[in-house]
C-alpha positions in Angstrom: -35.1 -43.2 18.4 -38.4 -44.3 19.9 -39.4 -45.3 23.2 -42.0 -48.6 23.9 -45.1 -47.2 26.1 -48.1 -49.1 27.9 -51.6 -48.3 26.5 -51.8 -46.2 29.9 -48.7 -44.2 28.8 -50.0 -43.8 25.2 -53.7 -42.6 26.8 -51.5 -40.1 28.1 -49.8 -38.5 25.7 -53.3 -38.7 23.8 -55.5 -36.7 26.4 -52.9 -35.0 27.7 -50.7 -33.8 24.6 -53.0 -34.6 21.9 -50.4 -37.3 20.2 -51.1 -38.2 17.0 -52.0 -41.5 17.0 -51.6 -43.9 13.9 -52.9 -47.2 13.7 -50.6 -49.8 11.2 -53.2 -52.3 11.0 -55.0 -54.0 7.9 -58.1 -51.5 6.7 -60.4 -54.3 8.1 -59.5 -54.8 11.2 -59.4 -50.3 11.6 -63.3 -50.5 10.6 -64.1 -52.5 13.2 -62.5 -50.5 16.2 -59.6 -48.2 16.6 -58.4 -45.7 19.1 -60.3 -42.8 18.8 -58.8 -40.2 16.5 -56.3 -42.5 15.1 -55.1 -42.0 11.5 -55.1 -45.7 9.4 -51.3 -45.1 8.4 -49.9 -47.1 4.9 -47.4 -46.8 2.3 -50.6 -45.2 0.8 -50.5 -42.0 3.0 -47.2 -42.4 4.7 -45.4 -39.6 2.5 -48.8 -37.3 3.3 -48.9 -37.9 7.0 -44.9 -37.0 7.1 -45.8 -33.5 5.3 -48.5 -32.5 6.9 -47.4 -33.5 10.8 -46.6 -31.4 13.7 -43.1 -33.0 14.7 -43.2 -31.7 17.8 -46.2 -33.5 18.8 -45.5 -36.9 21.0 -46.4 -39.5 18.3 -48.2 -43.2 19.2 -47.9 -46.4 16.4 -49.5 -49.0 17.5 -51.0 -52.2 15.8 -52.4 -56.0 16.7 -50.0 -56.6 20.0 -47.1 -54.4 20.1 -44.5 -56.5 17.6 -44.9 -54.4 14.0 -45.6 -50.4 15.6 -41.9 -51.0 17.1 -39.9 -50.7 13.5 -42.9 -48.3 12.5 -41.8 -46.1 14.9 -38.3 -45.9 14.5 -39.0 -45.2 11.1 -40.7 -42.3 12.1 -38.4 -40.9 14.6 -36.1 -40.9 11.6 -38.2 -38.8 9.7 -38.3 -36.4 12.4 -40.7 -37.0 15.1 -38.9 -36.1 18.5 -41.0 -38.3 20.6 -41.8 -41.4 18.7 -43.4 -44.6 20.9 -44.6 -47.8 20.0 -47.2 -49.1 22.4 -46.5 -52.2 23.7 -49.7 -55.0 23.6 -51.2 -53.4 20.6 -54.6 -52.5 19.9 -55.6 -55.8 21.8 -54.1 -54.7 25.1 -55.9 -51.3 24.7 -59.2 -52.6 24.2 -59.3 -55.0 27.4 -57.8 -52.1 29.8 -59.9 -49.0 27.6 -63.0 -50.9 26.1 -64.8 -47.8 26.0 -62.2 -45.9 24.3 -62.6 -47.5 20.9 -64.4 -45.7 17.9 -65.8 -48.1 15.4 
């Protein structure tokens, strides 16, 4: 099961429990700015990322607004990731409240 977290929830888990931290979005939109550290996750390297991942480690989904990382993340949790969140307002909400946490 996954929980839905706020972008200061997901901040967080990410300085304070190094969270992986996926990103859903289209390639383009993940060159122009992401969350720093944040893997671009597809059906490409899904299989990959699910091998090689510490499931003990809180993982964050998140993508444009909060809509898509939600069934993202409950796949996840059912591949084995104990603390699985979606974060609620997406990429967009992070960059208003965190505009100088984005890597580009």
């Amino acid at each position: 099961m996954f929980e839905r977290i706020s972008p200061q929830q997901a901040k967080e888990l990410i300085d304070q429990q190094d969270a992986h931290i996926v990103d859903i979005r289209d390639p383009g939109s993940y060159q122009l700015g992401h969350i720093p550290n944040a893997l671009l996750l597809d059906n490409n390297n899904l299989a990959q990322f699910i091998a090689d991942a510490d499931f003990n480690k809180p993982l964050v989904v998140y993508c444009y607004h909060g809509n898509s990382s939600q069934p993202a993340a409950a796949y996840l949790a059912e591949q084995g990731f104990e603390q699985s969140y979606s974060m609620d307002g997406g990429f967009e909400h992070w960059r208003v409240l965190f505009p100088d946490a984005i890597t580009q």
